[in-house]
N, C-alpha and C positions, 0 to 999 in steps of 0.2 A: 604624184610621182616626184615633183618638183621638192614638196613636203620631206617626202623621204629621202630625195638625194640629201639634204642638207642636214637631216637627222645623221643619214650614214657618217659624213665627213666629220660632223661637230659631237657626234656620240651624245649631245645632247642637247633637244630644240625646247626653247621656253619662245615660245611665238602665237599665232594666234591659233584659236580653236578651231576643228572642220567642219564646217555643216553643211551634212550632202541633203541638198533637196529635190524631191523630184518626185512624181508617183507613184503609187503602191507597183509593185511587182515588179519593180527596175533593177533591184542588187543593193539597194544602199545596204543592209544589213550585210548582206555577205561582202560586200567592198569593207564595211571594217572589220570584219572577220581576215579576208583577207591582207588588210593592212597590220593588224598582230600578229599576221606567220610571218610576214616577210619583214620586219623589227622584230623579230622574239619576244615578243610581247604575250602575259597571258591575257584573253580575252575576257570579257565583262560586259557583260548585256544587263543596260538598268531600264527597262520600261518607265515612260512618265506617263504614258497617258493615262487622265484620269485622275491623275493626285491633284487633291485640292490642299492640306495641311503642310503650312512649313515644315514643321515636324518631322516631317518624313527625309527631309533633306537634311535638317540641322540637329535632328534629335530632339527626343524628350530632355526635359530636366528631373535630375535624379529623384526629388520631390515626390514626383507620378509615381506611380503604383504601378507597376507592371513598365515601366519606362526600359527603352533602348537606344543604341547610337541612331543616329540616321542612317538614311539608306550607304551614301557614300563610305562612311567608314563601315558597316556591316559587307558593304563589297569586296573594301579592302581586304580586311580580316581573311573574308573568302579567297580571295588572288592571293597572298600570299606571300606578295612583292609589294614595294614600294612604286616599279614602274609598268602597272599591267596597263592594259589600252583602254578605257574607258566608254563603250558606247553607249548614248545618252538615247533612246529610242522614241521617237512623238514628239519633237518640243515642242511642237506645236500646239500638243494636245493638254498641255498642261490647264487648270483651272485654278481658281481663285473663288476664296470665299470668309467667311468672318474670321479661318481659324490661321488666316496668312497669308502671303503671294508664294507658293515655291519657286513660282521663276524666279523672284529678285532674290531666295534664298539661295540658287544656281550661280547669281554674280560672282559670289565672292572665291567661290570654286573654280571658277570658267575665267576668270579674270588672272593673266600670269604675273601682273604685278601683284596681287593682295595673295592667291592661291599659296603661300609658302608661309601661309599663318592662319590656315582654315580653321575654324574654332568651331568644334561640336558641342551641344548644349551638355550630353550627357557626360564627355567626357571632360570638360571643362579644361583642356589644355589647348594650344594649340599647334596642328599636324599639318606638317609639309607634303604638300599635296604636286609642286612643283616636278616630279617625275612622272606625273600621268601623262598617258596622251588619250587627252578630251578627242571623240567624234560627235558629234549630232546628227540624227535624223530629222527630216522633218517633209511633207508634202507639201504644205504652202510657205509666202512667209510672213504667215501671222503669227507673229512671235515678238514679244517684249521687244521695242526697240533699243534700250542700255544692255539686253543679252545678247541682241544681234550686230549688237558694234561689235561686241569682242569677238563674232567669229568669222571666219574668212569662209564666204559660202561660195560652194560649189556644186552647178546643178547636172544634176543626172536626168539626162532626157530620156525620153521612152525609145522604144524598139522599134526600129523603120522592121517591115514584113519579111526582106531577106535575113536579117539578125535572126529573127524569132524563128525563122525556118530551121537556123543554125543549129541556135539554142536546143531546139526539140528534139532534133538528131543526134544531137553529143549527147547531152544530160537528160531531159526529160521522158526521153521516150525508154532508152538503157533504163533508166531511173524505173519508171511504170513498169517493164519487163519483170524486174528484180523483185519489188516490191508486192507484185501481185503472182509473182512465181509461173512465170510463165517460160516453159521451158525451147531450148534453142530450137526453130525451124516450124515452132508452132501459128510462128505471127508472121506474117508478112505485108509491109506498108509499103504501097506501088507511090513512083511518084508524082509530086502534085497532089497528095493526098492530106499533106498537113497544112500546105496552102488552101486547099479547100475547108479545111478547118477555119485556120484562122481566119479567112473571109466570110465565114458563114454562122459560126460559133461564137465568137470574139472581137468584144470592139473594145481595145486598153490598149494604156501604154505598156504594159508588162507583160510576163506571161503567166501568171497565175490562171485563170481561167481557160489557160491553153493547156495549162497541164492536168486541170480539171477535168476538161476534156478526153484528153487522154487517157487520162485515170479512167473514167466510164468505157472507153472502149475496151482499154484491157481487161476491167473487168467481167462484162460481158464475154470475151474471147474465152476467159478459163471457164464461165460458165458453160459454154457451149460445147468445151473441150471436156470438164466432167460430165457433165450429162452424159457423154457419148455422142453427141449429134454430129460434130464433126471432128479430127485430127489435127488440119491445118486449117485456119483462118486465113486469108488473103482480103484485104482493104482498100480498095482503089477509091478513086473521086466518085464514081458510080454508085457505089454502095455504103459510104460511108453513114449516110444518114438514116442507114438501116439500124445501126448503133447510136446513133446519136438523136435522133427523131427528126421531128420539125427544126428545119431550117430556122434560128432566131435573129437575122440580121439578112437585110438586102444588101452586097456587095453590087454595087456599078450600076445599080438597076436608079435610074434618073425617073424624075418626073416625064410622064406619057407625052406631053406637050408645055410649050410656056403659060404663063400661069402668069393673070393682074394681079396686082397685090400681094404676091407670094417670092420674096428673094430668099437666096439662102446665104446666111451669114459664116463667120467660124471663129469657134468660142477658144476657150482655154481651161481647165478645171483641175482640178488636184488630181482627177483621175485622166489626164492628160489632153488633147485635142480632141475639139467635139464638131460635127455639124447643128446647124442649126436654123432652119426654117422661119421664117419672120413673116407675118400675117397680116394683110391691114384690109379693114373695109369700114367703107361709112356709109352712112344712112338716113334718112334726114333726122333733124334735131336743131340744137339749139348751140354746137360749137362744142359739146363734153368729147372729153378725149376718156376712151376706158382702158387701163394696161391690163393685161392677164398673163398669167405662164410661170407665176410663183419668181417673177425678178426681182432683184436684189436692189437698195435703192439707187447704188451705181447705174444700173441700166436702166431703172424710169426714170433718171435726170437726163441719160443720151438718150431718149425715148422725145421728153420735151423740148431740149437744143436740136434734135433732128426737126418737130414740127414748127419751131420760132426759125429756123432755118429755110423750110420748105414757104411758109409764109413770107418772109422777108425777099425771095426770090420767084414768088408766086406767076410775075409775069416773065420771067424770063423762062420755065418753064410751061408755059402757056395757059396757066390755070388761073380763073376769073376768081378776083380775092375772096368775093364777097361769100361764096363756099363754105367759107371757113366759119362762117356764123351760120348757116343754115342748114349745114351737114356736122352730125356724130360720127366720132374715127374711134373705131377701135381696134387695138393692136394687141395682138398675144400671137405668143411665142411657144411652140408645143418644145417638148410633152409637158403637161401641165404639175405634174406631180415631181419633178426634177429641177431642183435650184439654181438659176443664173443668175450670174453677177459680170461688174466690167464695161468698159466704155467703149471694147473695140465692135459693138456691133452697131454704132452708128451711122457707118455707111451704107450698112442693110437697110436699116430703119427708115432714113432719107427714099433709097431705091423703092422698097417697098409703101411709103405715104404717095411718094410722084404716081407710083404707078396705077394705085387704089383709085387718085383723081383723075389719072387722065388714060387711064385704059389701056397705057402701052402695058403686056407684057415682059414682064420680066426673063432674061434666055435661062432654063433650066441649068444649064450647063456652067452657068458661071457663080460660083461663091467670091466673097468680097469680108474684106474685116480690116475694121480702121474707127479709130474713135473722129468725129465728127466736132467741129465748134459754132454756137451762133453765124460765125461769119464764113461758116464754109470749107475751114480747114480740115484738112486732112493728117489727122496726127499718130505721130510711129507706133507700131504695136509691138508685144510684147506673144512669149512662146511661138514664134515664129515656125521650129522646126515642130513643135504638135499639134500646129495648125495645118502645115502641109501634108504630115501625114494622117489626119483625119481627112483631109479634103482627095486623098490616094485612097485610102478606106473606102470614100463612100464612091469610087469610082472616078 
C-alpha cells in the first residue's frame, strides 16, 4: 500500500522490485492481480518455474533456426503497453544448467538502474523496460542472492482458522455453489461446519485444500439431488464426514500421556508451520549417534550441538558421563518420508536426549522451538506467527 501511495502522488515509481513471499494458497497471485486493477495496470503472469535456458529471458539470436524474443518482450508485445504490471511467478523455482543462469539473465530487467536499456538477444536493440512494475512470487527465500538485493520482500503469512472461516463464506463456498450449479435452497451449511472442516481436513497455511474440500461436497450434493434421493441437503458437523470420508487429521487430540524421549518441536516450511515430534532412545553400544527422519543437514548439525551440549552439562543434569560411550542414541523425527530442514528444533533435540537418559518425561502438552548452541544458548527464531498457528492446529 505504502508502494502505491507513492506511485499515486509521483505517477511514476522507479524503486525497488516486490516479492511477495509466503506459502502456497495465501493470495500472492491474486495480490498482484489486484495491485494492476487499483494502478490501471494491464496484468501479466510469467511463470519461471522450471526454466533452466537464458534464452528464454534474453532471447535467441537471429542466427537460430526457428529463434524468438524472450519471454519478457513476447509479454510485452502481448500487454500492449509500455506500463503493464509484471508478475514474475516461482523465482524460486528457477533452475540452472549448462545452457545459462536465467536468474542472473532477470538482473538486468529487475535492476532500475540498468532496466532502461534491457537488451534482447533477438532483437538486438535496446528497450526501456523502466515503466514496468516488476512483482515476484516466491515460497521460500532461496533465491539468487544479487536478485534478492534488488527486491524489497514482503512476506505473506498464512491464514490464522478465523480468516479461512471468512474466506470460505464470502468466496469459496458462493464460488462451489456456482460452479457446480447448485441451485438456491438446495444446500444448506449449519454452523461450525466449515470449522470442522478445516480442523479435520486441512493442515496449510492457505486454503486451497479447503476449497478442495468443498468442491467434493458440492459435488456429491448435486449428485444426490440428480439421482432424486434427496431435494435439500443440509450439512452439520455431524454429518459432514459422510461426504467427506475418514477423518485425515487429529485436531487437539494430544498424546494419551507423557512420553520419555518423545518432545514435540515446531518447525517452519514453505508450506507454512508444522508440528513435529522428536524421538530419542538408546541402547547399549559403543557411543554411535544414528539420525533418521530424511533432515536436512541444517538439522543434523543442531542434532550434534544439541548432543556436545547435553554432554558438556552431563552432571548438572544428573547424568553419569561415562554413558555416552556405552550407550547408542538414536534420534529420528517422524514422518519419515517428509523433509526437514533448520536449526530451530534444537531445544526439542536437547529436551528429548535429557529425557531418553534420564527417564523424566516429557509434558505432552508442551511444544518448544529455538535453535540451540554448544554453550547452551538459546537463539531467536524465525516464522513465529506459522509456528503458533500450527501449535493452535494441533490443539
Amino acid at each position: 500500500i505504502e508502494f502505491l501511495a507513492v506511485q499515486k502522488r509521483m505517477e511514476k515509481i522507479k524503486g525497488p522490485i516486490l516479492c511477495l513471499i509466503g506459502p502456497p494458497g495465501v493470495g500472492k497471485t491474486s495480490l498482484g492481480k489486484s495491485i494492476a486493477k487499483a494502478t490501471n495496470r494491464q496484468f501479466i503472469r510469467m511463470s519461471l518455474g522450471g526454466i533452466r535456458d537464458e534464452a528464454e529471458i534474453r532471447g535467441h539470436r537471429r542466427t537460430y533456426i526457428g529463434s524468438l524474443p524472450g519471454k519478457i518482450i513476447q509479454m510485452m508485445k502481448k500487454a500492449g503497453t509500455k506500463n503493464p504490471l509484471f508478475l514474475l511467478d516461482e523465482v524460486d523455482k528457477i533452475g540452472n544448467d549448462y545452457r545459462g543462469d536465467p536468474s542472473s539473465a532477470l538482473l538486468e530487467a529487475l535492476d532500475p538502474e540498468q532496466n532502461t536499456t534491457f537488451n534482447d538477444h533477438y532483437l538486438e536493440v535496446d528497450y526501456d523496460l523502466s515503466d514496468v512494475m516488476f512483482v515476484t512470487t516466491a515460497n521460500t527465500l532461496n533465491i539468487l542472492p544479487p536478485l534478492l538485493d534488488r527486491m524489497e520482500v514482503i512476506r505473506i503469512p498464512g491464514y490464522t482458522e478465523d480468516e479461512k472461516i471468512n474466506i470460505a463464506d464470502k468466496f469459496l463456498l458462493p464460488k462451489q455453489i456456482k460452479e457446480n450449479g447448485i441451485k438456491e435452497g438446495e444446500l444448506e451449511i449449519a454452523n461450525g461446519t466449515i470449522k470442522a472442516i478445516i480442523r479435520n481436513y486441512t493442515r496449510e497455511a492457505g486454503v486451497r485444500n479447503l476449497e478442495r474440500e468443498i468442491s467434493k461436497i458440492s459435488r456429491k450434493v448435486v449428485k444426490k439431488i440428480v439421482s432424486g434421493e434427496e431435494n435439500k441437503i443440509s450439512i452439520t458437523p455431524n454429518n459432514f464426514n459422510e461426504f467427506l470420508g475418514i477423518k485425515k487429521f487429529k485436531f487437539g487430540e494430544l498424546e494419551s500421556q507423557d512420553k520419555i524421549g518423545i518432545a514435540t518441536g515446531l518447525a517452519w516450511t514453505e508450506f507454512g508451520g508444522e508440528i513435529l515430534k522428536i524421538e530419542t532412545v538408546h541402547m547399549p553400544g559403543k557411543g554411535k549417534m544414528q539420525i533418521t527422519g530424511k533432515l536436512g543437514d541444517v538439522m543434523q548439525e543442531s542434532v550434534k550441538a544439541a548432543k556436545s551440549y547435553v554432554r558438556s552439562k552431563s552432571l548438572e543434569f544428573g547424568i553419569i558421563p561415562p554413558i555416552f560411550e556405552k550407550k547408542d542414541f538414536h534420534i529420528h523425527v517422524p514422518e519419515g518420508a517428509t523433509p526437514k530442514d533448520g536449526p530451530s528444533a534444537g531445544i526439542g533435540m536437547v529436551t528429548s536426549i535429557v529425557s531418553s537418559i534420564t527417564g523424566i518425561p516429557v509434558r505432552k502438552e508442551i511444544a518448544m522451538t529455538g535453535e540451540v548452541t554448544v554453550t547452551g544458548q538459546v537463539l531467536p527464531i524465525g516464522g513465529l506467527k506459522e509456528k503458533l498457528l500450527a501449535a493452535h492446529r494441533a490443539g
